[in-house]
Backbone bond lengths (Angstrom), bond angles and torsions (degrees), N, CA, C in turn:
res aa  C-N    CA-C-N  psi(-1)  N-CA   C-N-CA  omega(-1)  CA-C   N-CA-C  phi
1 X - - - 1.375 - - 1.501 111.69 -
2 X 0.950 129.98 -49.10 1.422 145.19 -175.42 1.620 91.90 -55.54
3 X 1.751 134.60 -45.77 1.230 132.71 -164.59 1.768 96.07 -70.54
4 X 1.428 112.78 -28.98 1.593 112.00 -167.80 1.692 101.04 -84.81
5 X 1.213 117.98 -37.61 1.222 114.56 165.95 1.519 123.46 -64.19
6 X 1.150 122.03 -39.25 1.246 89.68 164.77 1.492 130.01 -99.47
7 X 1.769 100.50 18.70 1.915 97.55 173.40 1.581 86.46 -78.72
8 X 1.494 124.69 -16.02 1.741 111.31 -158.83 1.612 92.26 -88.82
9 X 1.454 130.39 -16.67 1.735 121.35 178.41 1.700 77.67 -80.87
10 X 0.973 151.85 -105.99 1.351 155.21 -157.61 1.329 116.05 -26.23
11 X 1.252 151.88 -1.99 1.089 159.38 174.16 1.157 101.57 -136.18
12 X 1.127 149.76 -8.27 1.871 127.16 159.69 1.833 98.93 -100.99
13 X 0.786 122.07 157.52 1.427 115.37 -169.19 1.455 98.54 -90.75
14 X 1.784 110.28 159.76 1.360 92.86 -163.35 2.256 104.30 -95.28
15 X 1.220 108.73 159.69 1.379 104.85 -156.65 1.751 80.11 -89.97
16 X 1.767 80.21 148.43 1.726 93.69 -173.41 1.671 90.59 -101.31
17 X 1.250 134.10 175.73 1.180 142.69 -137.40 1.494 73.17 -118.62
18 X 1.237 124.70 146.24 1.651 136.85 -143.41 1.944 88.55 -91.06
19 X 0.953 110.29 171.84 1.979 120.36 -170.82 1.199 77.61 -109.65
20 X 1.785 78.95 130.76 1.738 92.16 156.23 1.794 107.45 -111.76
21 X 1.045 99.82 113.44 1.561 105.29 171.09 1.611 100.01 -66.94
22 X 0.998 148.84 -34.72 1.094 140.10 -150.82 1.641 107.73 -73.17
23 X 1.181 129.99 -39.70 1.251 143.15 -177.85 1.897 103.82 -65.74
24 X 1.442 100.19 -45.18 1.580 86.05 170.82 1.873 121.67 -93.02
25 X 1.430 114.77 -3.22 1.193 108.04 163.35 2.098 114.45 -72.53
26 X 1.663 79.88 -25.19 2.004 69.16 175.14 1.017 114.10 -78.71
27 X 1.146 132.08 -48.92 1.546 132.42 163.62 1.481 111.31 -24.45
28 X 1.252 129.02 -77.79 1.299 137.17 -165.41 1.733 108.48 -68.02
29 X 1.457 115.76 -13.52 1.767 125.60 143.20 0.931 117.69 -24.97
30 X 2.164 88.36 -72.83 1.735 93.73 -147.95 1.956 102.77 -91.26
31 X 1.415 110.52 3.81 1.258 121.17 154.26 1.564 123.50 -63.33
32 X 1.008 100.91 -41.71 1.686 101.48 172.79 1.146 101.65 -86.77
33 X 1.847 144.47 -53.29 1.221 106.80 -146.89 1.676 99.11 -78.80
34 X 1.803 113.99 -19.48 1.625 101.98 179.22 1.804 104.86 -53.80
35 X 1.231 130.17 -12.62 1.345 110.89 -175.57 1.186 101.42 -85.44
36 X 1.234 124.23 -76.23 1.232 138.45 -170.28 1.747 110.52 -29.68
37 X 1.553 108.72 -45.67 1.627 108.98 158.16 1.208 121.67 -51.88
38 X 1.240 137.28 -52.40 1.548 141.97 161.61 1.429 105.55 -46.15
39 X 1.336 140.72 -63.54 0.841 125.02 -166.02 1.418 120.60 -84.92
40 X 0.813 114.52 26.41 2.101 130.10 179.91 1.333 85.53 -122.28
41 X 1.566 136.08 -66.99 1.773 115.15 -166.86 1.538 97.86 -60.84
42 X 1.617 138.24 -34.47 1.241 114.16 172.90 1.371 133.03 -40.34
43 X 1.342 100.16 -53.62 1.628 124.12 167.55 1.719 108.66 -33.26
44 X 1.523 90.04 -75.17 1.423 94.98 171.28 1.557 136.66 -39.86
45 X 1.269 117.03 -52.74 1.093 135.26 176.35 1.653 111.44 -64.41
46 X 1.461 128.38 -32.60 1.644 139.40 154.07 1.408 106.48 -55.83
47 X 1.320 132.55 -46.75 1.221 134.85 170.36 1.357 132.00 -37.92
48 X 1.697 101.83 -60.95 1.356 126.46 -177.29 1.462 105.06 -62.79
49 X 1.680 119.50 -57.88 1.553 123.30 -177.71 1.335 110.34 -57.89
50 X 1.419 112.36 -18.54 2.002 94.34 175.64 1.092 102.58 -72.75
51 X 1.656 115.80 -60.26 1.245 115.66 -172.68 1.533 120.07 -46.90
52 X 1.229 121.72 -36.25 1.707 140.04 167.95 1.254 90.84 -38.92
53 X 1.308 106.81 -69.87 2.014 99.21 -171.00 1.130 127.08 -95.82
54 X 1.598 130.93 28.18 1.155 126.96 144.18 1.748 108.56 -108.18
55 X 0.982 117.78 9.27 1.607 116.46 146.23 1.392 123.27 -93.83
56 X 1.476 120.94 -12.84 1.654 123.31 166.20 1.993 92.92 -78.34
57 X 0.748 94.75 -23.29 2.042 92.84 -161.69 1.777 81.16 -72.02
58 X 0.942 135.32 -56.33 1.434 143.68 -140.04 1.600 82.60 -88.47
59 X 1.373 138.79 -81.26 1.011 136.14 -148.04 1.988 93.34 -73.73
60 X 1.246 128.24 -8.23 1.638 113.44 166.26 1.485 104.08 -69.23
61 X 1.306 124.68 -38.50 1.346 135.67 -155.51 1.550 97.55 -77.40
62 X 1.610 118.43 -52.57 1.895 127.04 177.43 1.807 90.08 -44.35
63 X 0.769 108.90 -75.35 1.746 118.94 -164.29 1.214 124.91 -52.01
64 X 1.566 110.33 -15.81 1.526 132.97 171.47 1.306 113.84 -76.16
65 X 1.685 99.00 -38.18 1.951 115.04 -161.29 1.976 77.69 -71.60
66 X 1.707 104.78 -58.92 1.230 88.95 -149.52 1.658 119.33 -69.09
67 X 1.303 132.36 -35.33 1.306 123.82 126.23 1.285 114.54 26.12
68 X 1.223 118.67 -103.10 1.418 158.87 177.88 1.750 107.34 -28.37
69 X 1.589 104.04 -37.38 1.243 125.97 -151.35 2.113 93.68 -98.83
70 X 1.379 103.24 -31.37 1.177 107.01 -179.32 1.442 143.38 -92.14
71 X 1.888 82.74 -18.91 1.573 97.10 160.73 1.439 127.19 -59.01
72 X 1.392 118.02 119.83 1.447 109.47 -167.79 1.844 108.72 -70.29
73 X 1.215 105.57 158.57 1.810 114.93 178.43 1.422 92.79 -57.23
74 X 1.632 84.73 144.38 2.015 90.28 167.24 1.546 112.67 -66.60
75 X 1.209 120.66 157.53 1.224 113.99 -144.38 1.883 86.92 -117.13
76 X 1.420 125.16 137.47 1.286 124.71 154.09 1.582 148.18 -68.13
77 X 1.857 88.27 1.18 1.590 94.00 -167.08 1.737 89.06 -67.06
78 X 1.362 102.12 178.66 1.286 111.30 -159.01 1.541 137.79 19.47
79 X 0.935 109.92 19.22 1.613 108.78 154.46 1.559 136.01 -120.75
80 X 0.745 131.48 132.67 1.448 142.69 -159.31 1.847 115.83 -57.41
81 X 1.380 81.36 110.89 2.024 97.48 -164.84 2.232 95.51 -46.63
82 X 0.653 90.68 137.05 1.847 103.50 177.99 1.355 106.58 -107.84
83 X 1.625 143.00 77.46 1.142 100.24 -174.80 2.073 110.97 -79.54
84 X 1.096 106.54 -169.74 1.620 123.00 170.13 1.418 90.97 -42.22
85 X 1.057 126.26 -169.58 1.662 172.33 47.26 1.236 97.90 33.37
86 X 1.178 114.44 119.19 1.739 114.05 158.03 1.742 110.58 -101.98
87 X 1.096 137.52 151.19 1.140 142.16 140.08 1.743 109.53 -50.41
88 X 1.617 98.47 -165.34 1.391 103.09 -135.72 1.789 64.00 -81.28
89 X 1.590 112.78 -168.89 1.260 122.14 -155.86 1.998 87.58 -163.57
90 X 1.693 100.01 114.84 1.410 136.54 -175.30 1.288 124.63 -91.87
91 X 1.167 125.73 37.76 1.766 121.64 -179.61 1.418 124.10 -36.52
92 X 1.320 112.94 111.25 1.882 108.54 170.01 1.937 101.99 -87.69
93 X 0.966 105.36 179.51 1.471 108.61 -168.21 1.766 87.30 -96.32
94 X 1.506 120.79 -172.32 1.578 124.84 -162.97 1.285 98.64 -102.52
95 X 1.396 105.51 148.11 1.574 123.61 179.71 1.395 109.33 -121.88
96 X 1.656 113.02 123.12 0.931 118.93 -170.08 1.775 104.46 -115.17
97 X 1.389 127.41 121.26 1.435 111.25 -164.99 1.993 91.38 -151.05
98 X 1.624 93.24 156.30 1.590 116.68 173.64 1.704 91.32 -70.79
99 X 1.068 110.77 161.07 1.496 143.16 -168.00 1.023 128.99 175.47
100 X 1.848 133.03 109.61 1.182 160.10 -141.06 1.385 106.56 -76.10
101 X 1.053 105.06 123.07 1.992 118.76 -178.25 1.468 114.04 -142.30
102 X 1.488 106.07 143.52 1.590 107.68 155.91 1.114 137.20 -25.31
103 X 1.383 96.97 -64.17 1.776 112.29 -179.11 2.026 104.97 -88.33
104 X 0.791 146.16 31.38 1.026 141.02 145.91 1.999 112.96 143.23
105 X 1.114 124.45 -151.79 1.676 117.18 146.96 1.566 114.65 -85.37
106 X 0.901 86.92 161.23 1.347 120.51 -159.63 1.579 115.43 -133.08
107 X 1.240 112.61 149.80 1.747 110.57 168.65 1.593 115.04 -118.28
108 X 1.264 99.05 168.44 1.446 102.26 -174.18 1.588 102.49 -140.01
109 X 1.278 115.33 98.13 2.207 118.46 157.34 0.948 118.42 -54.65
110 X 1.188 145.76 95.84 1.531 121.79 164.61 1.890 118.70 -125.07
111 X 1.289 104.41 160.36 1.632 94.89 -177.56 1.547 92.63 -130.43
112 X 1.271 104.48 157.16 1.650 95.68 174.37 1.905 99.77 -150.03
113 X 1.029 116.32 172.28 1.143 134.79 175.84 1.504 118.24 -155.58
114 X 1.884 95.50 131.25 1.633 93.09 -179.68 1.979 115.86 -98.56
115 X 1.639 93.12 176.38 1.486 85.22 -166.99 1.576 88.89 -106.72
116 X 1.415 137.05 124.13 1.345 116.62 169.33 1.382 120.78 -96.60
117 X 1.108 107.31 169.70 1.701 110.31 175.16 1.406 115.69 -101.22
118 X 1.567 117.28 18.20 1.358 121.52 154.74 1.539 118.81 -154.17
119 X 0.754 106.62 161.66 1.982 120.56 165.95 1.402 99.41 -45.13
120 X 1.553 121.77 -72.27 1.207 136.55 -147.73 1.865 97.74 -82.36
121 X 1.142 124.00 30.09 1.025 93.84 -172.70 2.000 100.53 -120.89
122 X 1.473 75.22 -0.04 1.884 94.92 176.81 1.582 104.52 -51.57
123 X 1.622 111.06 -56.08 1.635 94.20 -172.46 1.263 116.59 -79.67
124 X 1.322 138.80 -32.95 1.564 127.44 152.67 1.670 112.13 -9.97
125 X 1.601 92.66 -78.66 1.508 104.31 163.18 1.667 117.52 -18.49
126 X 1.213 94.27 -77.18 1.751 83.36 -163.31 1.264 113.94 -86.67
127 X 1.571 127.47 10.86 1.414 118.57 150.33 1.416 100.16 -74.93
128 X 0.998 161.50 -77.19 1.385 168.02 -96.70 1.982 100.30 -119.69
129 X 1.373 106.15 18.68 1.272 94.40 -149.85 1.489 91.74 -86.08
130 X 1.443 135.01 -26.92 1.591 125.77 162.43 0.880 117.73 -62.24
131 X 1.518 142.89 -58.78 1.518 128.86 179.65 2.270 108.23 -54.08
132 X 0.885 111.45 -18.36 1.712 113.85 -171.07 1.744 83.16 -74.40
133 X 1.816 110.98 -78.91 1.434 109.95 174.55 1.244 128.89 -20.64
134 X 1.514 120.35 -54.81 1.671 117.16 -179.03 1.256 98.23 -63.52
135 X 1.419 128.65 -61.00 1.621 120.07 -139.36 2.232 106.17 -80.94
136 X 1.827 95.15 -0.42 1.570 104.63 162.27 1.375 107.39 -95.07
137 X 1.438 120.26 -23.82 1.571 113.81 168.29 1.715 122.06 -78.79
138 X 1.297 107.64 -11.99 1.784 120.22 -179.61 1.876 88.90 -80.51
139 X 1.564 111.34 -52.51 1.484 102.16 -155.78 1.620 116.02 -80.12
140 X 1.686 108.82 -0.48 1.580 114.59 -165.98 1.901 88.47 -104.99
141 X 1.603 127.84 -16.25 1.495 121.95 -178.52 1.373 89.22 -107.21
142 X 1.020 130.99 22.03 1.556 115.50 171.58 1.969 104.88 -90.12
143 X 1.716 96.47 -28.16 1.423 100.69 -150.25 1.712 92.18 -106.27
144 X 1.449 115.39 162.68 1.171 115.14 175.87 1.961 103.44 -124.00
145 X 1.347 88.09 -175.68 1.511 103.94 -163.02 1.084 122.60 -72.44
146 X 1.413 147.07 -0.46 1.038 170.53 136.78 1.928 109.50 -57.54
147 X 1.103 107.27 -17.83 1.556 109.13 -160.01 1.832 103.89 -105.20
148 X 1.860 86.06 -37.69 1.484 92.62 178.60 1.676 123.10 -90.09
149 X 1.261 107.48 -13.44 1.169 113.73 156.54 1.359 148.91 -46.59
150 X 1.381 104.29 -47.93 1.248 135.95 174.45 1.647 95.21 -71.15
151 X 1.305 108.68 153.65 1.770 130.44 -174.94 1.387 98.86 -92.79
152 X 1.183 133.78 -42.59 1.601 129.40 157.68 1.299 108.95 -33.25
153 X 1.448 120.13 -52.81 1.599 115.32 -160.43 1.468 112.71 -99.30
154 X 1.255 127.42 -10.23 1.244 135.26 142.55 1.228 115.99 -23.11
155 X 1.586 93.78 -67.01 1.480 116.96 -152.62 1.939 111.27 -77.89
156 X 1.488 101.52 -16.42 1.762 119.79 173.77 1.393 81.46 -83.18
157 X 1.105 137.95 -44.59 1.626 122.99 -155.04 1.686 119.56 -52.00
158 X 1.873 72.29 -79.33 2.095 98.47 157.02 1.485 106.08 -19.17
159 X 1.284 108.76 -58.67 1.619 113.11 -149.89 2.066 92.96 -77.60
160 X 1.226 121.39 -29.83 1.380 115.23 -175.37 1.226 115.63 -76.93
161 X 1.493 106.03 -34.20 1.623 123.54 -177.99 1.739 101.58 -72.57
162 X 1.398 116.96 -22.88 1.535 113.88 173.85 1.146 118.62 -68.78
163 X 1.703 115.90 -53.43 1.463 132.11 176.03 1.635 119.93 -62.51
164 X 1.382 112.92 -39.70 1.823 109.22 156.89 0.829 124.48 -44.12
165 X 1.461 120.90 -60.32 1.393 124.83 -174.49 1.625 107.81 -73.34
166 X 1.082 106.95 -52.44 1.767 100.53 178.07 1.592 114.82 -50.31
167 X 0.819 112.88 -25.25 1.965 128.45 175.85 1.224 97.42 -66.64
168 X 1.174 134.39 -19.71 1.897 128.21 -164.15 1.388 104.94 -109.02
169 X 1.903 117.57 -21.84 1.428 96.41 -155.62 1.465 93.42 -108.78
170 X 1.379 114.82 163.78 1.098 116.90 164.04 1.452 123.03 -122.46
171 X 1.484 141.27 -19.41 1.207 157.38 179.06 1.801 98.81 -64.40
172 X 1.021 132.53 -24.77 1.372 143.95 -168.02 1.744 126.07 160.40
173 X 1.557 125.70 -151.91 1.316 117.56 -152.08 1.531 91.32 -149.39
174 X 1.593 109.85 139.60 1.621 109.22 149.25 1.347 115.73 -66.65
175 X 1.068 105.69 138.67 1.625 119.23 173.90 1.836 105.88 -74.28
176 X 0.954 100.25 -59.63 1.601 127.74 -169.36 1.059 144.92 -139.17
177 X 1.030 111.89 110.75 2.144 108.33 178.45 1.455 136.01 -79.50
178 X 1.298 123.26 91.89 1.449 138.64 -170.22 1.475 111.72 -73.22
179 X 1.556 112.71 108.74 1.577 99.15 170.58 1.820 106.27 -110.05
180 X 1.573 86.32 137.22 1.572 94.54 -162.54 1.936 97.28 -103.12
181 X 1.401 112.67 -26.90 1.338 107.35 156.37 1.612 121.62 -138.97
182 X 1.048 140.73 143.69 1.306 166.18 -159.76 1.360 122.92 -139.38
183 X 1.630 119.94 82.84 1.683 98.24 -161.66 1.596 96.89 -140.43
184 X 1.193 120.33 146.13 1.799 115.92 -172.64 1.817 94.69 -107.21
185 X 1.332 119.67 148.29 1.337 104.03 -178.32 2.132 79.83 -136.69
């Protein structure tokens, strides 16, 4: 019996211990998800370096402005003031007027000259040259001494004495109002 038993292991084939697929589906798991992890921190890591270098681009440009920001202005000492070009240049004769103060009246000298924006606008000018005079003698007794003093009120003056007169002409415009004297007595 023992000879029939083992012609019967030798003639039935012998059984192999059953496949486990399961051992190579995990494998081929943790094969994919290790890729798929690598290839997402790649991602990531492409992400970060753009952004890396469009914040170096931005912060070259901050450091450029400020740079830029720190260079001091060229400086004029020693070189010779240039002014513009003036246009043609309008002398009225001197106005001497009362002007309102604390301490009592007061006078006011002044000379002025305009800048025009043409040749031709001289004789306009000196037909018109009494109505221009009064309405600079209305706007210099309007103001008192405290008002004209100050560089603020100067600077409202100029600008009223521009708009009067520009209100009168019609052939063209003062550019500018030049005061050549300014004196309180």
């Amino acid at each position: 019996m023992a000879s029939e038993a083992v012609k019967n292991e030798v003639s039935q084939p012998a059984k192999a211990p059953p496949k486990s697929d399961k051992l190579g589906l995990l494998v081929l798991g943790v094969v994919l998800m290790n890729t798929l992890a690598a290839a997402g921190m790649g991602y990531l890591v492409l992400q970060m370096m753009a952004r890396i270098s469009v914040s170096e681009e931005t912060s070259k440009k901050l450091e450029a402005k400020i740079e830029e920001q720190k260079k001091p202005a060229p400086s004029l000492a020693g070189k010779e003031f240039v002014p513009e070009e003036l246009g043609v240049l309008y002398p009225l004769d001197a106005f001497l007027v009362n002007i309102a103060s604390d301490r009592g009246p007061r006078f006011l000298q002044m000379k002025l000259e305009f800048e025009l924006d043409a040749p031709a606008l001289e004789d306009e000018l000196a037909l018109k040259r009494p109505a221009i005079r009064d309405g600079i003698i209305v706007l210099l007794t309007s103001r008192n001494y405290s008002e004209l003093k100050d560089p603020k009120g100067m600077k409202k003056l100029r600008q009223d004495i521009l708009r009067t007169t520009n209100n009168l002409l019609k052939s063209g415009q003062a550019k500018e109002v030049y005061f050549t004297q300014f004196t309180f007595n």
